[in-house]
Z-matrix of the N, CA and C atoms (Angstrom, degrees):
N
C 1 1.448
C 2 1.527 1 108.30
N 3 1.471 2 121.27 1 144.26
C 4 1.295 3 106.84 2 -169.38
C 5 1.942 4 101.07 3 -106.65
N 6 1.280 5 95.16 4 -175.39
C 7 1.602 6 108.61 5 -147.00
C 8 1.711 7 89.92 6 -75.41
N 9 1.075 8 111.33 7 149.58
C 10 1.551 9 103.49 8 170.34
C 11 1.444 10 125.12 9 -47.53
N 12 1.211 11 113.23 10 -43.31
C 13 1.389 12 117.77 11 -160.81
C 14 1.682 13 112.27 12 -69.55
N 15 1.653 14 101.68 13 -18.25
C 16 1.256 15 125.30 14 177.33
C 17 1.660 16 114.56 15 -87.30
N 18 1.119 17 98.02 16 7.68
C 19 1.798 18 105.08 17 167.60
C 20 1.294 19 120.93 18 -94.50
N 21 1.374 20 125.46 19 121.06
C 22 1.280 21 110.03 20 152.07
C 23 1.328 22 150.30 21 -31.93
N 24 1.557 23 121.88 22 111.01
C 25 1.062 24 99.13 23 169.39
C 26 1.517 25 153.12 24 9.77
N 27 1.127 26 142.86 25 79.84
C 28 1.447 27 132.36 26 -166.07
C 29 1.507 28 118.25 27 128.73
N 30 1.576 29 82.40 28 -48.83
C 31 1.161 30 112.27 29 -167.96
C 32 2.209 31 126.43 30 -29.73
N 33 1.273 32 86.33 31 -51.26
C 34 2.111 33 94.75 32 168.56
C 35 1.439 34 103.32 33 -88.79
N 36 1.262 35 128.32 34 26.33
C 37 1.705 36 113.47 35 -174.33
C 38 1.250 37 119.13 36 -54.58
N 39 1.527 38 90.34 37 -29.29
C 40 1.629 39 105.01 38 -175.62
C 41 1.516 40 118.41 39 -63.25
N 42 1.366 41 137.81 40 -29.09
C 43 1.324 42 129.98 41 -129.78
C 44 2.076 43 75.10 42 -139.76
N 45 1.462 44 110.56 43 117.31
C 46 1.849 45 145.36 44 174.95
C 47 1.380 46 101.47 45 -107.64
N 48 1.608 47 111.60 46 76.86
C 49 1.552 48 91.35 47 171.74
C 50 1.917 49 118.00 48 -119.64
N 51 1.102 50 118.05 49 116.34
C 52 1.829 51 107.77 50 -154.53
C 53 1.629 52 82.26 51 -108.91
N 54 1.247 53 136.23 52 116.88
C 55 1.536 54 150.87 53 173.37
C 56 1.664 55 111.41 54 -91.43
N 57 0.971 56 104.28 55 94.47
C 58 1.893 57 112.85 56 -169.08
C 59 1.600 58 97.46 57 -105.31
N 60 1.428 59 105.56 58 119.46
C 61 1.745 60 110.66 59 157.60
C 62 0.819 61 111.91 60 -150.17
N 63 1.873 62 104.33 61 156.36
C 64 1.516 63 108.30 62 -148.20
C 65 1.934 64 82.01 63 -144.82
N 66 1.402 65 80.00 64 135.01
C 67 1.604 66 105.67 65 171.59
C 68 1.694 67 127.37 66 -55.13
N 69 1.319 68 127.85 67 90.96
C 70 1.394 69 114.24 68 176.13
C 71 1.735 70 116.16 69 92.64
N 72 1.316 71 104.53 70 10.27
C 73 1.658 72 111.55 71 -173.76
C 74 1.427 73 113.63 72 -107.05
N 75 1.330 74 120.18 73 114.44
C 76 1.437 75 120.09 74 -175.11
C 77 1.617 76 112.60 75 -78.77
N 78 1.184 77 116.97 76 140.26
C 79 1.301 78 103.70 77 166.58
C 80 1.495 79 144.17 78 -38.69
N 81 1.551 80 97.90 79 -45.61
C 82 1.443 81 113.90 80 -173.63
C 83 1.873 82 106.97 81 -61.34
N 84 1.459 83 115.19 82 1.46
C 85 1.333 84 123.97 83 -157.81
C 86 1.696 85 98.40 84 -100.27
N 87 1.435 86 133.92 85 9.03
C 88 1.180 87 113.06 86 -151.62
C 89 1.311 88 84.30 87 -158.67
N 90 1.803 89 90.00 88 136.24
C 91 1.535 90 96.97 89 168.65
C 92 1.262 91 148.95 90 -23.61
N 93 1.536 92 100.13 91 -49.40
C 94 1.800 93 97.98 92 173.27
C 95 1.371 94 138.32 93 -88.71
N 96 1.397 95 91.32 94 14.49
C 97 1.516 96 110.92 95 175.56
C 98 1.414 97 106.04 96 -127.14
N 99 0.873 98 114.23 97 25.96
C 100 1.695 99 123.57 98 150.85
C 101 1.948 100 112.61 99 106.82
N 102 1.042 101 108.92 100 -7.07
C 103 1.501 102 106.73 101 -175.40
C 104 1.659 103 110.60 102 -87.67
N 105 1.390 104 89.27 103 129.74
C 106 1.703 105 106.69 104 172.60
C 107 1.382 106 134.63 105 -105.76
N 108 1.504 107 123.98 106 24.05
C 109 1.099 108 161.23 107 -102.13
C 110 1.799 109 85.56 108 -134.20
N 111 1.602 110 97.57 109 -80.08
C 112 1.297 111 114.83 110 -167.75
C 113 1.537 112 100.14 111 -113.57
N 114 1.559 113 115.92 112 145.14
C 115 1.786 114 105.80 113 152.94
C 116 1.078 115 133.47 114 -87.34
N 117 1.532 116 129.20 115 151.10
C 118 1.367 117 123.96 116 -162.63
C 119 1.558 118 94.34 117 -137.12
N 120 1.119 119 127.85 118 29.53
C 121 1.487 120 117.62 119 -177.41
C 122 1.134 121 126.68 120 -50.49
N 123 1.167 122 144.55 121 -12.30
C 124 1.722 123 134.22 122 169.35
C 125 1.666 124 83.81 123 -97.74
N 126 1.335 125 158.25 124 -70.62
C 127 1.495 126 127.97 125 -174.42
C 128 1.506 127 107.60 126 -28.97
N 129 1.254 128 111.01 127 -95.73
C 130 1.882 129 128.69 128 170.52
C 131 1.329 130 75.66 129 -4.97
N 132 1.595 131 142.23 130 -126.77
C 133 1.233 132 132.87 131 -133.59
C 134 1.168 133 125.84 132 -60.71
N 135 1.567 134 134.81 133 -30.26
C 136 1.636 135 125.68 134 149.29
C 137 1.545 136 119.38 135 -26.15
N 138 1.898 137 101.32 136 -54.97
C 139 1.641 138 90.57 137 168.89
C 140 1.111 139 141.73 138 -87.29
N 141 0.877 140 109.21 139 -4.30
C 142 1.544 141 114.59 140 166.31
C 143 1.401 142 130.72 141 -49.68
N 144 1.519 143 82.72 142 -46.95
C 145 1.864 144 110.37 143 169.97
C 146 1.741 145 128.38 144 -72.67
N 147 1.608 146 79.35 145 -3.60
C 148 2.025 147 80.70 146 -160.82
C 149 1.568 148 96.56 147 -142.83
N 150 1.201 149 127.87 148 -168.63
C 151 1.538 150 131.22 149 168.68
C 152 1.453 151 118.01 150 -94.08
N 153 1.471 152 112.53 151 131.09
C 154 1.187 153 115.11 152 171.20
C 155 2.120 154 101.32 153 -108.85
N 156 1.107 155 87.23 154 166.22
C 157 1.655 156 107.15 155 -179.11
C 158 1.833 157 104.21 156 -109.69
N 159 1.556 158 100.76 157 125.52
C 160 1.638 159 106.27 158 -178.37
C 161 1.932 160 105.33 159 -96.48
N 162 1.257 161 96.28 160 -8.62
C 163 1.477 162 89.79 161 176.17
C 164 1.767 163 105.33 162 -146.40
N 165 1.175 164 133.90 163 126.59
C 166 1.217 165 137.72 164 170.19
C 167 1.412 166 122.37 165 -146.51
N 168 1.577 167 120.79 166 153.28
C 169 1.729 168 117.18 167 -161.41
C 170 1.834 169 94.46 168 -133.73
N 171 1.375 170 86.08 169 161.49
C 172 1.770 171 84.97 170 175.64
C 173 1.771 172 93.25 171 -128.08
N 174 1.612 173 94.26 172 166.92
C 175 1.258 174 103.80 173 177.92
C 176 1.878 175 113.11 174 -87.79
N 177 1.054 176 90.47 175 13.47
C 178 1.729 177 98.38 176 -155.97
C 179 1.738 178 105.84 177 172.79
N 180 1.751 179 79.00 178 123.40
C 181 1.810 180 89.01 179 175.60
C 182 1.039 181 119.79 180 -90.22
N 183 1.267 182 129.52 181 31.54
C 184 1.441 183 123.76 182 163.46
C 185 1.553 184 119.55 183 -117.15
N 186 1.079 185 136.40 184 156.33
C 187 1.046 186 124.43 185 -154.82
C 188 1.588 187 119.38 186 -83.96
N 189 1.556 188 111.34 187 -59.04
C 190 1.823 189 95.86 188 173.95
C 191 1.141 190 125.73 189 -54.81
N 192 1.725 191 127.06 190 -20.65
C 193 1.124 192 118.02 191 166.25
C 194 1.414 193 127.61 192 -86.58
N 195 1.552 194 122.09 193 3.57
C 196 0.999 195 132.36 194 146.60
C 197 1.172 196 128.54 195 -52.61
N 198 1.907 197 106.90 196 -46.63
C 199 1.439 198 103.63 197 -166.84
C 200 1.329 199 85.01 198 -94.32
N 201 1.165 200 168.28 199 38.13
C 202 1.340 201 137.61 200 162.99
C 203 1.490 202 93.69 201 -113.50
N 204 1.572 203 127.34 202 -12.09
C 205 1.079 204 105.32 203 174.51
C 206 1.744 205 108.25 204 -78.60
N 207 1.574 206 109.35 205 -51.62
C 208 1.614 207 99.44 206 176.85
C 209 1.405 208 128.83 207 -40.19
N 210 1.770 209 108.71 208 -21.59
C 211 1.293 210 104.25 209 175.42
C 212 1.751 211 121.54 210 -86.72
N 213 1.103 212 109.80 211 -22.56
C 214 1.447 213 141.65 212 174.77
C 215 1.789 214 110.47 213 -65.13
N 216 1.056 215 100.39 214 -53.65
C 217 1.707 216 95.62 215 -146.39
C 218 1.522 217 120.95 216 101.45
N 219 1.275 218 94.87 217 -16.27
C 220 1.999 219 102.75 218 -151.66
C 221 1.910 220 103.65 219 -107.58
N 222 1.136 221 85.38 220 142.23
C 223 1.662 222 103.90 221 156.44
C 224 1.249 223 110.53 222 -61.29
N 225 1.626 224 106.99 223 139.46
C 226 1.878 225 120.14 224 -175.80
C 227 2.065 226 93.61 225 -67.16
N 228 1.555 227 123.84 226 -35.79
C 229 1.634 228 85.34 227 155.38
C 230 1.415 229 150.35 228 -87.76
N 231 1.356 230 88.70 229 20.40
C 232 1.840 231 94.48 230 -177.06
C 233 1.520 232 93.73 231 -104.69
N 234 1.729 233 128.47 232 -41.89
C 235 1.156 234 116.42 233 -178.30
C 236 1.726 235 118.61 234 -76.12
N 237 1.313 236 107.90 235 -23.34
C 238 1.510 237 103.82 236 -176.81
C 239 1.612 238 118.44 237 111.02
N 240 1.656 239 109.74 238 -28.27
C 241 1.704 240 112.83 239 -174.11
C 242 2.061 241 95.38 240 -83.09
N 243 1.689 242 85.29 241 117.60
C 244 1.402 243 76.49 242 172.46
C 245 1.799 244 124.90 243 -131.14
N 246 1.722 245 87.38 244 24.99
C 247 1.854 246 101.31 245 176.42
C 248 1.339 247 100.86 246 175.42
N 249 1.205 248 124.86 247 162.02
C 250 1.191 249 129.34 248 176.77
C 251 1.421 250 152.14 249 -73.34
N 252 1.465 251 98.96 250 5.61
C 253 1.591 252 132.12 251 161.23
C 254 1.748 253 118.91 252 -72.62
């Protein structure tokens, strides 16, 4: 697949993808997954509009090495992030 910058114009018009993560927040805590606890109205309406996930795992409970794997593809030993320091 070639590099973005190497696309034509137009070219990804197709593909809306906005990747939101949030530090330390359980699901069960947020409006659109059923809790009435707290309000979450701009989440609740992002998902409504878009896909949410009812089950998901990480490779790692800490967080930068979390996100560098979602951004990666990769395991925290193939990419190298292995804590949040």
């Amino acid at each position: 697949m070639p590099a973005a910058i190497d696309l034509p114009p137009g070219a990804g018009a197709g593909f809306n993808v906005v990747l939101i993560t949030l530090d330390t927040l359980r699901s069960d805590h947020v409006g659109c997954y059923g809790y009435r606890g707290v309000k979450t109205p701009a989440l609740d309406a992002l998902a409504a509009s878009g896909v949410r996930f009812a089950d998901a795992v990480t490779p790692v409970p800490t967080t930068l090495p979390a996100h560098a794997s979602i951004l990666t593809g990769e395991y925290p030993p193939r990419h190298g992030v292995r804590n949040n320091g």
